[in-house]
C-alpha positions as CSV (number, residue, x, y, z in Angstrom):
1,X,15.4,43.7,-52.1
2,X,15.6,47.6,-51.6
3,X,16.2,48.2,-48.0
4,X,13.6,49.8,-45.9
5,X,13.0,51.3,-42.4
6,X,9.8,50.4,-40.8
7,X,8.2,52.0,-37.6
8,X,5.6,50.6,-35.6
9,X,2.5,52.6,-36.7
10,X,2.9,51.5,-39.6
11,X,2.5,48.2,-39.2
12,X,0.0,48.9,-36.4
13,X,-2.0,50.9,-39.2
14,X,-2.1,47.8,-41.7
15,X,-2.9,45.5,-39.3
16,X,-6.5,43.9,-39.7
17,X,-8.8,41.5,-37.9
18,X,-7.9,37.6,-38.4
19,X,-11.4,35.9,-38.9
20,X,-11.9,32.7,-39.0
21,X,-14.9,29.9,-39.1
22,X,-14.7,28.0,-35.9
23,X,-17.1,25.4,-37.8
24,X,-15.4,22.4,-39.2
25,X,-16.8,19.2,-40.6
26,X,-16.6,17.4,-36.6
27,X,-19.2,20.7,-35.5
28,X,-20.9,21.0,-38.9
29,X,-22.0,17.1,-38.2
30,X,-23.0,17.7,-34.2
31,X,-24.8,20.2,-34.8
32,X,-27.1,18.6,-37.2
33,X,-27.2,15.8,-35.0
34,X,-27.8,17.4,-32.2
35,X,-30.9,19.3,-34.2
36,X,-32.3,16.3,-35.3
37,X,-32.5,14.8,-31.6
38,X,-35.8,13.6,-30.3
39,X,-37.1,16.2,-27.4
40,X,-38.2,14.4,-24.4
41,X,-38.6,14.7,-20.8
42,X,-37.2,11.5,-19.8
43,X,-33.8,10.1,-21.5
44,X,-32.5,6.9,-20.4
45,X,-29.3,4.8,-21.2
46,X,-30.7,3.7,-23.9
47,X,-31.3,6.9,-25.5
48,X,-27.2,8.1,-24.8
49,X,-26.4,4.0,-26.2
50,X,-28.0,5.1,-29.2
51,X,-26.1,8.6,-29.4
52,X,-22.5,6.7,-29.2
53,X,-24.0,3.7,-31.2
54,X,-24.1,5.6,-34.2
55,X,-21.0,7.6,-34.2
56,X,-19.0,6.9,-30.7
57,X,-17.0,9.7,-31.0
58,X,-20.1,12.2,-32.2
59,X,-22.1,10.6,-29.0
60,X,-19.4,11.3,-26.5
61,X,-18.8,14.9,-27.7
62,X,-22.0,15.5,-27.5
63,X,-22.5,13.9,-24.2
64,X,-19.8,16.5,-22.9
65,X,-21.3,19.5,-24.4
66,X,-24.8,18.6,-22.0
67,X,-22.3,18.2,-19.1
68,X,-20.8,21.9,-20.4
69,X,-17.5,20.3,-19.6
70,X,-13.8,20.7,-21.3
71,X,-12.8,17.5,-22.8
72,X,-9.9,16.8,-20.2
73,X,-12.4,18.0,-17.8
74,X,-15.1,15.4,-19.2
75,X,-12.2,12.2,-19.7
76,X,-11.1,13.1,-16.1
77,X,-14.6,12.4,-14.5
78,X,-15.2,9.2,-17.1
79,X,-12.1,7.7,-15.7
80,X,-12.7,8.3,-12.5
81,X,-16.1,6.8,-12.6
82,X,-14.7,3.6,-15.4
83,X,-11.8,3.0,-13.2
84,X,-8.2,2.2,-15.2
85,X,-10.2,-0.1,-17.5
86,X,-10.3,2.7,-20.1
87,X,-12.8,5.2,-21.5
88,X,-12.9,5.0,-25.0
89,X,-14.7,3.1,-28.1
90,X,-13.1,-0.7,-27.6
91,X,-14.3,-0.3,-23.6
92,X,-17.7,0.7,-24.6
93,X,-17.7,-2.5,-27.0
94,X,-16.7,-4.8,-24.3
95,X,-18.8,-3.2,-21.4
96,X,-21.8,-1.3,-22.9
97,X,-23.7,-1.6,-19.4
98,X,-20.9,-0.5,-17.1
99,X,-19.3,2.6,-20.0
100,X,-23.6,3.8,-19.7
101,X,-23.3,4.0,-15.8
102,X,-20.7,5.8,-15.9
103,X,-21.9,8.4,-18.3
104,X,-25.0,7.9,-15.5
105,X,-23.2,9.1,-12.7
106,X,-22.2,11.8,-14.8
107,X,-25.4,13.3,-14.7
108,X,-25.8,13.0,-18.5
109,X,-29.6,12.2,-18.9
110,X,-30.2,14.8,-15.9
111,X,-28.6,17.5,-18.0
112,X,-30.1,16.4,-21.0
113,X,-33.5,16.8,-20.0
114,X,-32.4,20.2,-18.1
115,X,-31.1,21.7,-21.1
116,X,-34.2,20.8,-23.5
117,X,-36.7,22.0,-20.7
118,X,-34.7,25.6,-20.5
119,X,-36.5,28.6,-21.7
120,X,-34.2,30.4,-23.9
121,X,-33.7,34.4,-23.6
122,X,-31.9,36.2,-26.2
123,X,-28.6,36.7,-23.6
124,X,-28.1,33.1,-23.8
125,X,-25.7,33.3,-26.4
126,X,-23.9,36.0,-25.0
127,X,-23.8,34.6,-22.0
128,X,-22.2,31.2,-23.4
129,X,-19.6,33.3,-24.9
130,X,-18.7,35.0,-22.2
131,X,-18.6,31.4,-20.4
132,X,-16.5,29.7,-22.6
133,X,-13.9,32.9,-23.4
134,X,-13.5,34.9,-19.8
135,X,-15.3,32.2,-17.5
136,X,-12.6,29.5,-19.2
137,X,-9.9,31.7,-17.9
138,X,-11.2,33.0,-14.6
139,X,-12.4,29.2,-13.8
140,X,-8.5,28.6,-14.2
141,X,-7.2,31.4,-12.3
142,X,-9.3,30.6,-9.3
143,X,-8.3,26.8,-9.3
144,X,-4.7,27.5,-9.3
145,X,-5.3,30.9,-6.9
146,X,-7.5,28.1,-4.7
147,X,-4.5,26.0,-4.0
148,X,-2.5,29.1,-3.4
149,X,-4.8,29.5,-0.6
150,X,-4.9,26.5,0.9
151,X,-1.0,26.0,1.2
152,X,-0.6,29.5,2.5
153,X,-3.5,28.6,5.1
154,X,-1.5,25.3,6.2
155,X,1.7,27.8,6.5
156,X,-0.3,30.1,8.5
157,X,-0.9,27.2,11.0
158,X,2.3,26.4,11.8
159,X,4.7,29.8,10.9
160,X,2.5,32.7,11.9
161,X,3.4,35.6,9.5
162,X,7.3,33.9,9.5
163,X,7.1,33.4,5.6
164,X,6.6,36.1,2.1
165,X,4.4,35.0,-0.6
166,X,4.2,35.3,-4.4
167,X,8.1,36.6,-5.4
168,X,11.1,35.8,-6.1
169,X,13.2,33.8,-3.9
170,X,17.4,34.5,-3.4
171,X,18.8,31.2,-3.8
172,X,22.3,30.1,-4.7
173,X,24.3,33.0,-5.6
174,X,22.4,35.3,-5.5
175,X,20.3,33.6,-8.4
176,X,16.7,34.5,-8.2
177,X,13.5,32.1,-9.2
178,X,9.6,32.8,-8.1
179,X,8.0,30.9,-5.7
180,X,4.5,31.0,-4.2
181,X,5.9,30.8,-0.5
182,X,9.7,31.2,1.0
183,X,9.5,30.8,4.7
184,X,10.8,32.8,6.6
185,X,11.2,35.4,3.9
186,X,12.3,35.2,0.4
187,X,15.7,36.6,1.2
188,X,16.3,33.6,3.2
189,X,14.5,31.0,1.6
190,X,14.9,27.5,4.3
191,X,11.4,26.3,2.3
192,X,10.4,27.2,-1.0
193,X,6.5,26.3,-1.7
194,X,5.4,25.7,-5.1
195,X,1.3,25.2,-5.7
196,X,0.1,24.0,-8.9
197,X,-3.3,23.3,-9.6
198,X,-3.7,21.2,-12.9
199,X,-6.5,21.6,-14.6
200,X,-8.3,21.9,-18.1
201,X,-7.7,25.4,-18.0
202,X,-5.5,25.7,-15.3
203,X,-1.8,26.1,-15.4
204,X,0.1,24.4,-18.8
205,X,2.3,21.6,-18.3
206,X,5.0,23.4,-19.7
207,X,4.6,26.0,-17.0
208,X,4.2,23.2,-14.3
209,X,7.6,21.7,-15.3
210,X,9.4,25.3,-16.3
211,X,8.6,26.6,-12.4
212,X,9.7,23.6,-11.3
213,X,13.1,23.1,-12.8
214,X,13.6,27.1,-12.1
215,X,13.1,26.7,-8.7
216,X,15.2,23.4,-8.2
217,X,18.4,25.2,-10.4
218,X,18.3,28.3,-8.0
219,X,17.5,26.8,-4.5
220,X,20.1,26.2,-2.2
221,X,20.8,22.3,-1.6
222,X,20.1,22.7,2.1
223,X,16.6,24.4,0.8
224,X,13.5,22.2,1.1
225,X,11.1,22.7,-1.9
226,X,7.7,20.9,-1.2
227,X,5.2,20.6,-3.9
228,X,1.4,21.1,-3.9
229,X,-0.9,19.7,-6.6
230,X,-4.1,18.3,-7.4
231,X,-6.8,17.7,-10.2
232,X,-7.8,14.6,-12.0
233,X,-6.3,15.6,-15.2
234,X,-2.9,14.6,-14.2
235,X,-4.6,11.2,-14.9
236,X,-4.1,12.2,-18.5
237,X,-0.7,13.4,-18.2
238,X,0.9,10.2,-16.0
239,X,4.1,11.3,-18.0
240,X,4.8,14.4,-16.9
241,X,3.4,13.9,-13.2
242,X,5.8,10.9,-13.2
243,X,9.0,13.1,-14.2
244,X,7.4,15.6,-11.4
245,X,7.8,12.3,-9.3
246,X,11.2,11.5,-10.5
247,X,12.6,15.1,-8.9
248,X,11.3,14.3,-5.7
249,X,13.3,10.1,-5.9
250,X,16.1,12.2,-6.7
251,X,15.8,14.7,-3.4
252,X,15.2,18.0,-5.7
253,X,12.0,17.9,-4.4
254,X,11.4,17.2,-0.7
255,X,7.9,16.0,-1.0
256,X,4.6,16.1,-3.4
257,X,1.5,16.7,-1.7
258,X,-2.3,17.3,-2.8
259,X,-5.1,18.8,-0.6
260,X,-5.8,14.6,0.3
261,X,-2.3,14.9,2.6
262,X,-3.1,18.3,4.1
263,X,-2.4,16.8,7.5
264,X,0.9,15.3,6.6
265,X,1.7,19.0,4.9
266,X,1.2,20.4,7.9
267,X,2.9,17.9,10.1
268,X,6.1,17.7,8.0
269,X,6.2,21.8,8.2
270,X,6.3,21.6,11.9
271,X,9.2,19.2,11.6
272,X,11.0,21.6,9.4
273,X,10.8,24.2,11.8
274,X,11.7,22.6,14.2
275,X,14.6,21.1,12.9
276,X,15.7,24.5,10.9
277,X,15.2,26.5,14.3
278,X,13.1,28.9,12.3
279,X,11.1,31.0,15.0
């Protein structure tokens, strides 16, 4: 093979769009179903038993697409309402009544009726797609940005304006790894804060555990590195959580906390500073 030099507007001048149809043979089929379903102004149980009757899988989907919700976002509330019984096809064989509530306290048949009875205006559509591209993102910024907020609040509380947020931390020889909060500054990092929000479009669990074993390979051993988390998906992910969990048996990670144990947060930070003299 002859060799060549290539520069980048070349390539930039042969590149062209990638398109692709998002339809496959799961959408192809839910969308004729969801065409062919009765309009009414009153569903019931019965009418969603039918839907996941026919094709379980189908039904659900199609559930979750009235509810406007991500699947982990959708599984996350089904658990929670089912309990650790299970959510899928075998418990909605064995407990058809109580896998219907559920879906019941989910608002389903609410948002069923809802959506048939909406008048639909030509933005609709644009308005969707800016939902489900831009909204999906921003939804996840502001969940992880939200938790951000409340564990610089609890900071606040108890340091004053004694910490830096959102940098790089100096830890063990001079090695440097980003943190959300260092109090009382990130050149003297005592307490390194980490908040991760995990959600269907929040941060990836790759980026949950990457941030996490960056900031326990540069911190000082002296350093105390508390945790903050929340959101039902972790239900779905027990695995990672657990190895999350495992750092903090083996004293990488002081303590785990979630906006439930905001008062113990706050209560073991005034212990730290207290027993760090930080003033």
């Amino acid at each position: 093979m002859q060799r060549v030099v290539q520069s980048l507007s070349d390539i930039l001048a042969n590149l062209k769009p990638l398109t692709v149809d998002w339809q496959d043979p799961i959408a192809i089929r839910v969308i004729e179903k969801l065409k062919s379903l009765p309009v009414s102004d009153n569903y019931t149980l019965d009418d969603i038993g039918r839907l996941l009757d026919h094709d379980f899988e189908d039904g659900l989907l199609i559930c979750r697409l009235f509810l406007g919700l991500s699947k982990d976002q959708f599984t996350a509330s089904l658990v929670e309402e089912l309990g650790d019984a299970g959510a899928g096809k075998s418990r909605f064989k064995r407990d058809r009544s109580g896998f219907l509530g559920g879906l019941a306290a989910l608002g389903v048949a609410d948002a069923m009726v809802a959506e048939i009875r909406r008048k639909v205006h030509w933005s609709d559509t644009l308005v969707e797609r800016l939902r489900s591209g831009r909204g999906s993102a921003i939804s996840g910024q502001r969940r992880g940005r939200g938790l951000e907020d409340f564990a610089e609040e609890k900071v606040q509380i108890v340091f004053g304006k004694r910490f830096a947020s959102r940098s790089n931390f100096v830890g063990v020889h001079g090695q440097l790894a980003k943190c959300d909060i260092a109090i009382p500054s990130m050149d003297d990092a005592r307490i390194v804060i980490e908040s991760k929000a995990y959600g269907a479009t929040g941060s990836k669990m790759t980026d949950v555990i990457g941030d996490i074993e960056k900031i326990i390979a540069a911190k000082r051993s002296d350093t105390a590195f508390l945790f903050v988390t929340d959101g039902l998906s972790w239900r779905q992910r027990q695995s990672d959580l657990r190895k999350i969990v495992s750092y903090q048996n083996n004293g990488d990670i002081t303590r785990i906390y979630t906006l439930a144990t905001a008062d113990q947060f706050v209560a073991d930070l005034e212990v730290l500073k207290n027993e760090m003299g930080i003033v």
